[in-house]
C-alpha positions in Angstrom: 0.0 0.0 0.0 1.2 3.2 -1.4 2.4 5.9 1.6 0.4 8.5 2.9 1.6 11.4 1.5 2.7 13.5 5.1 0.2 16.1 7.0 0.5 19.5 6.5 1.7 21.1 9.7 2.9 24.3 11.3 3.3 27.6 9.2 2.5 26.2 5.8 -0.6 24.5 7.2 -1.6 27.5 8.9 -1.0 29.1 5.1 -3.3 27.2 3.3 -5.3 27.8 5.8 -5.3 31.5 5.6 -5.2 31.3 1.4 -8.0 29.1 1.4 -10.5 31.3 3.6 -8.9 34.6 1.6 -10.0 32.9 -1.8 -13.4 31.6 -0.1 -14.3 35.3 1.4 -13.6 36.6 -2.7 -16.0 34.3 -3.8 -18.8 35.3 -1.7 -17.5 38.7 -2.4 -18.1 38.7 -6.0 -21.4 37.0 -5.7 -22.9 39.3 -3.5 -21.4 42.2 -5.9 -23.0 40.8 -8.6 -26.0 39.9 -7.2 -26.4 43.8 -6.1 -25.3 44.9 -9.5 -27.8 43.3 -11.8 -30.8 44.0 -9.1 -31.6 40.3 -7.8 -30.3 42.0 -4.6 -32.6 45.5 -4.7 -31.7 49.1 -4.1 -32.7 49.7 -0.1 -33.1 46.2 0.4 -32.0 44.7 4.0 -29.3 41.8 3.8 -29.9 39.1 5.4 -26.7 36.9 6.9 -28.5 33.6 7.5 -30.5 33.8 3.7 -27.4 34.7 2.1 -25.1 31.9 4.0 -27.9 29.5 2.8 -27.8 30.6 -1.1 -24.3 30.8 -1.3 -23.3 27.6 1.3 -21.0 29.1 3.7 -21.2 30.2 6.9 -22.1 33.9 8.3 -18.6 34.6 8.7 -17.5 34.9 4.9 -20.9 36.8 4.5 -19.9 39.4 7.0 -16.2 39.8 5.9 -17.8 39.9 2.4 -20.1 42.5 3.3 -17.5 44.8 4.7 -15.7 45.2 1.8 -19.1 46.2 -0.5 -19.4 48.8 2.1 -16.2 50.3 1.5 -17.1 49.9 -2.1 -20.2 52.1 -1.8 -22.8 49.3 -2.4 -23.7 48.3 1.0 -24.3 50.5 4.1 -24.6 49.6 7.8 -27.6 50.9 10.1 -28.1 51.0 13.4 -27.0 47.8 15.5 -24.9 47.2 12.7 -27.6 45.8 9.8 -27.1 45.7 6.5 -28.7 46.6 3.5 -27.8 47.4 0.0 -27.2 50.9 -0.9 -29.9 52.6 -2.2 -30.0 54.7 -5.9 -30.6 58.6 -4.4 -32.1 60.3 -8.0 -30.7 63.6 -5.8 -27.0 62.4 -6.4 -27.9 61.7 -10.3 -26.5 64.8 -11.7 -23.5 64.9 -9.0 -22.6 61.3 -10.7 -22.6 62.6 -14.7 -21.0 65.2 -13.2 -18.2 63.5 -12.2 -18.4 60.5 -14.4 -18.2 62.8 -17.5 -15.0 64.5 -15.9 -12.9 61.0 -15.4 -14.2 59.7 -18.4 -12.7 62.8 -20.1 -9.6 62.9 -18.8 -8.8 58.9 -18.8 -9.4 59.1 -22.4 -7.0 62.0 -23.3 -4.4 60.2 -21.2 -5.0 57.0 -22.8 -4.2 58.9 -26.7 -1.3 60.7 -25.3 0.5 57.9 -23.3 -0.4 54.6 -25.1 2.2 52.7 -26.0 2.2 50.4 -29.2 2.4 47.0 -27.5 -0.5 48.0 -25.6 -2.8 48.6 -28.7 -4.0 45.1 -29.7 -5.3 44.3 -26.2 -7.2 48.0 -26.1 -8.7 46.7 -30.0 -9.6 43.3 -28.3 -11.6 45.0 -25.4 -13.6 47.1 -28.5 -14.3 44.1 -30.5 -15.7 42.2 -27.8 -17.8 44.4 -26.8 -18.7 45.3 -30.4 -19.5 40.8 -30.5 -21.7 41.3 -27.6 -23.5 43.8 -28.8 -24.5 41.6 -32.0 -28.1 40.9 -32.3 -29.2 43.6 -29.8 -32.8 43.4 -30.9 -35.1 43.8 -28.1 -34.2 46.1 -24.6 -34.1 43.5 -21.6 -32.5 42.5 -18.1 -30.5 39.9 -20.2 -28.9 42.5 -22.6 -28.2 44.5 -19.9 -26.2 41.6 -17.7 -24.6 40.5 -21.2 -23.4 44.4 -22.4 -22.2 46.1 -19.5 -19.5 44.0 -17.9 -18.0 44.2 -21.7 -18.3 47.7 -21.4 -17.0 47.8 -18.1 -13.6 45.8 -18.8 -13.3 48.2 -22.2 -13.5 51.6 -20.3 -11.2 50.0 -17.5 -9.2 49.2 -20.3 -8.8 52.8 -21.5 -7.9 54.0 -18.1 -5.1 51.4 -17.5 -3.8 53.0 -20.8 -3.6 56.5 -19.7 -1.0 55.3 -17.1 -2.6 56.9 -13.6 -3.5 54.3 -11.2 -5.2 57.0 -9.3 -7.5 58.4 -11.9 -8.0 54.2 -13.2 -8.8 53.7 -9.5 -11.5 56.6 -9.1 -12.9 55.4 -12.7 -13.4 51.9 -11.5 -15.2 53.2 -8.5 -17.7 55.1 -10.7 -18.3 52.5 -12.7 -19.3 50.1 -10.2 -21.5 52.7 -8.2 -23.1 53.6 -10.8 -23.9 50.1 -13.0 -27.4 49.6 -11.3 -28.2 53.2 -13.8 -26.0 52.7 -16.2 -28.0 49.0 -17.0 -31.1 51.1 -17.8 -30.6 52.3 -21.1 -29.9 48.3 -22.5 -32.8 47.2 -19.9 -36.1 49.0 -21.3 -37.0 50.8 -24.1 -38.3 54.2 -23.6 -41.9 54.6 -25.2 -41.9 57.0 -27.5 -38.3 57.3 -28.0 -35.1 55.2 -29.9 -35.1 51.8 -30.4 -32.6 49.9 -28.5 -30.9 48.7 -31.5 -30.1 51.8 -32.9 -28.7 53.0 -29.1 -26.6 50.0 -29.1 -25.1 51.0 -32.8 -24.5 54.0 -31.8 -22.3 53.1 -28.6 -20.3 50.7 -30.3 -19.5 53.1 -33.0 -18.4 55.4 -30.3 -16.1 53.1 -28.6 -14.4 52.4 -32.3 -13.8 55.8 -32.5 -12.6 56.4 -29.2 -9.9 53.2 -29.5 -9.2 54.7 -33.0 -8.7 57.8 -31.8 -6.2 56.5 -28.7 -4.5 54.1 -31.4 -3.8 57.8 -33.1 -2.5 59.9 -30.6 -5.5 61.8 -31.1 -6.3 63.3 -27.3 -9.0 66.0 -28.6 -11.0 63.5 -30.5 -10.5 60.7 -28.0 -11.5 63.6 -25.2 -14.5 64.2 -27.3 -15.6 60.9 -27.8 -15.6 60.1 -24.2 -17.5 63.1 -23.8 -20.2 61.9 -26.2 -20.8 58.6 -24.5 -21.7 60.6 -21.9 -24.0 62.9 -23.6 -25.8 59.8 -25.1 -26.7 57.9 -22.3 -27.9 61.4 -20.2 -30.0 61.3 -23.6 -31.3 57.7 -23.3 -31.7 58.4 -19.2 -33.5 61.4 -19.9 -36.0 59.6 -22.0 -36.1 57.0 -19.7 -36.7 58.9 -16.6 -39.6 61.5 -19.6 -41.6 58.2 -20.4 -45.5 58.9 -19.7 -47.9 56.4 -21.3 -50.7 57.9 -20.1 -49.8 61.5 -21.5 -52.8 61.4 -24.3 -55.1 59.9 -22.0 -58.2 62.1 -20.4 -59.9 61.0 -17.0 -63.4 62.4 -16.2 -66.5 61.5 -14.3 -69.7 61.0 -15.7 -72.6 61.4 -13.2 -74.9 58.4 -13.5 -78.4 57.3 -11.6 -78.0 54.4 -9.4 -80.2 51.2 -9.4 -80.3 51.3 -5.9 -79.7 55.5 -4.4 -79.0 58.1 -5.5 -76.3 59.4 -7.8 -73.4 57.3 -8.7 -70.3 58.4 -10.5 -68.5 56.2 -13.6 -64.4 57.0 -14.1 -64.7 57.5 -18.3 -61.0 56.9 -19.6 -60.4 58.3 -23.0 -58.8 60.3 -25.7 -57.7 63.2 -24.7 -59.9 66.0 -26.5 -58.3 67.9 -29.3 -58.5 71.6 -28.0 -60.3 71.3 -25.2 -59.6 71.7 -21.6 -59.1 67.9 -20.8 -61.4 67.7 -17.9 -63.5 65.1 -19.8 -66.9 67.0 -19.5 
């Protein structure tokens, strides 16, 4: 019978140990993160340790370490007595986030065309085209476009930054990006009724992100500067119309006084066309 290979002991016991709960603690990590980012987990919504510990199969500890870092990442806050729940979206920060989003996105972009360096190109042109593969066959707005576009994205605009050379600036950028996924999934998620078809949105984008790489690939930190800029401007565009949607716009709501079978007067809700020219009150 073949030896048993010896027990691992002392310091390099106590090693694995560690690397094993450190890789564990990511994993659960990443879950949650991803669990908050494409809305299974909701915006205000409390966390609970002993549901989560059940879906994921660990225990509570690797939830709680797990949960401490998404705090520091902006997507989970603690309450009083120390409860969780995930951060929710305040509209009243909206602007502050364009704001700043617009600014970083901006500036990553002029670093990338002025400090790029040629061996770096081919993975920056990869990042494009894989996004430009996933955003094949973008037909119809839904949660599943959404989870299948935006991490693409995501890695290509992280790409961009890593080019401009400024770990502090890619740093900041990540940040944004992951604070501010839950909005930035809208515009691939619904379709805003009336307003552009998703498919023609999604063109557009990936056009924009050719241009951009092409313009990095150049040397060109004006038109890459600009590019980035008009990403932005698109999807406060495709927000905007979002946020503008109101189906029942044309619609006119009256009341129609009408005798009762049984007493006196009672009153029917007509729903209609609004009248053309007249005051709307459905009289």
């Amino acid at each position: 019978m073949a030896a048993r290979p010896p027990r691992r002991t002392g310091q390099a016991g106590e090693r694995q140990a560690r690397a094993g709960a450190g890789r564990g603690r990511r994993v659960v990590y990443d879950r949650i993160k991803t669990d908050i980012l494409t809305l299974v987990l909701q915006p205000g919504q409390d966390i609970d340790e002993v549901s989560l510990s059940r879906r994921y199969g660990v225990s509570r500890t690797p939830i709680r370490e797990a949960l401490i870092l998404l705090s520091s990442d902006g997507l989970v806050s603690f309450g009083q007595n120390r409860r969780a729940s995930v951060t929710p979206l305040i509209i009243a920060d909206y602007p502050r986030y364009i704001e700043a989003l617009d600014l970083t996105r901006r500036a990553v972009s002029r670093l990338a065309a002025a400090r790029r360096h040629d061996i770096e190109l081919p993975k920056l042109r990869e990042a494009e085209a894989a996004f430009a593969r996933a955003a094949r066959g973008s037909n119809v707005a839904s949660e599943a476009l959404a989870n299948r576009l935006l991490p693409v994205e995501m890695a290509l605009q992280l790409r961009v930054a890593e080019t401009g050379h400024n770990g502090y600036l890619t740093q900041s950028y990540d940040r944004l990006l992951t604070l501010g996924q839950r909005m930035l999934r809208v515009p691939y998620a619904y379709d805003p009724h009336p307003g552009e078809p998703v498919d023609v949105f999604v063109r557009r984008v990936v056009k924009r992100h050719g241009d951009l790489v092409g313009a990095i690939e150049a040397g060109d930190a004006d038109g890459a500067e600009a590019e980035a800029h008009a990403l932005v401007v698109d999807l406060v565009k495709r927000l905007r119309s979002y946020f503008e949607e109101n189906l029942t716009l044309g619609l006119a709501m009256g009341v129609e006084p009408q005798r009762g079978a049984a007493s006196g007067l009672m009153e029917d809700v007509v729903v209609g066309k609004r009248p053309t020219g007249g005051s709307g009150n459905g009289d």
